[in-house]
C-alpha positions in Angstrom: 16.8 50.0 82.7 14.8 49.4 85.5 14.6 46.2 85.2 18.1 45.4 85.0 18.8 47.5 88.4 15.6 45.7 89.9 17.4 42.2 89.0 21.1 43.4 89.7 19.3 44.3 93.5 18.1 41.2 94.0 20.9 38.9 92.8 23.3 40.5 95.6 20.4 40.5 98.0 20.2 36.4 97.2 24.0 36.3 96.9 24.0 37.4 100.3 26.8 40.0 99.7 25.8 43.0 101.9 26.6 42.2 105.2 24.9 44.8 107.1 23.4 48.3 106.1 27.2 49.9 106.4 27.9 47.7 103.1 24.9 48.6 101.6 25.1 52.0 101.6 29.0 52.9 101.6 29.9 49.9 100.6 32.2 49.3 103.4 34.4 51.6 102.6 36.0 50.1 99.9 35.2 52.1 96.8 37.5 54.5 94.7 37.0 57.9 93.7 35.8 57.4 90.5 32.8 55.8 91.4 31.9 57.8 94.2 32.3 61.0 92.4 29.8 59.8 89.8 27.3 58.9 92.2 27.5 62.1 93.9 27.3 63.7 90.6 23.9 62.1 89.6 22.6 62.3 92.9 23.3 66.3 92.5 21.8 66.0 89.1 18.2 66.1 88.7 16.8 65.9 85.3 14.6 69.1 87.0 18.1 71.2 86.9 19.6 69.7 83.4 16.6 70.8 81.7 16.0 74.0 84.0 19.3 75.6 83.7 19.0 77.0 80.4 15.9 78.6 81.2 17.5 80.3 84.5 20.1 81.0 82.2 18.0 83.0 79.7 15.6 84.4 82.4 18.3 86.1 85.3 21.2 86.3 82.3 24.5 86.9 84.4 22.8 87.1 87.9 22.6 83.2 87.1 26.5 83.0 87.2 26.6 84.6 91.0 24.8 81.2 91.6 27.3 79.1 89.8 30.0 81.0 91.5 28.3 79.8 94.7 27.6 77.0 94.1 31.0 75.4 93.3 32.2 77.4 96.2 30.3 75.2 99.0 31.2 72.1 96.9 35.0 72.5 97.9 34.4 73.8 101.1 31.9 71.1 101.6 34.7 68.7 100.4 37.2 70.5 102.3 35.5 70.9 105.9 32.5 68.4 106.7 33.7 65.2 104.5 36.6 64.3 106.6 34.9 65.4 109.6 32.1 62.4 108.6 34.7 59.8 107.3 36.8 60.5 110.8 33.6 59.9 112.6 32.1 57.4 110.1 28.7 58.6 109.3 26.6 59.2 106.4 24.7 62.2 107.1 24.3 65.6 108.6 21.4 64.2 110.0 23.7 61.9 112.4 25.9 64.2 113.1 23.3 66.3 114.7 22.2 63.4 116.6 26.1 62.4 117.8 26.8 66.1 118.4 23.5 66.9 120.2 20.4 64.9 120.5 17.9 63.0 118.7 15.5 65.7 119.2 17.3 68.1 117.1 18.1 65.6 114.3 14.2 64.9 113.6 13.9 68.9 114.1 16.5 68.8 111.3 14.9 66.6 109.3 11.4 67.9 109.5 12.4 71.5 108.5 14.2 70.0 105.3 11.1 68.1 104.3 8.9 71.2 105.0 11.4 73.4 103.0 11.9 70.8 100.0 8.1 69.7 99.8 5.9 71.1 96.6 
């Protein structure tokens, strides 16, 4: 399978297709729903929390579904509030935002404390 992706990569690259890096990585623009919503899905979908889950599940029992409560709560509002604020303003990340709203000081502040707080 890796393969295959590796080769798919590098016959657009030699095809010449993506433009710039706005067509690499939103594809200008010009993708439905369908496919979006599956690559947010796997991007949300670690093999860590497929194979975890059931194990939270059996550990916490019903304090578990709190977190599922939660959790599709700030999808919606995350749907809701911030993704038409970043397709208005056409930009990819938080992480630019911070830098169009304030400086670039605060957007690699950002983005060191989410490495520290993500690391192992």
């Amino acid at each position: 399978m890796l393969i295959i992706s590796a080769f798919i990569g590098m016959y657009y690259a030699y095809k010449g297709v993506h433009k710039c890096h706005k067509d690499y990585l939103i594809a200008g623009r010009k993708l439905s729903g369908p496919p979006v919503a599956l690559s947010l899905t796997a991007s949300f979908m670690s093999a860590v929390t497929v194979l975890g889950t059931p194990a939270e599940v059996y550990r916490f029992g019903a304090m578990f579904g709190v977190f599922a409560i939660s959790y599709v709560l700030m999808v919606v509002i995350t749907a809701e509030v911030f993704l038409p604020i970043y397709y208005r303003l056409e930009i990819t990340s938080a992480y630019e935002y911070l830098e169009l709203r304030y400086n670039r000081y605060l957007r690699l502040t950002g983005t060191t404390m989410f490495m520290i707080l993500t690391s192992p």
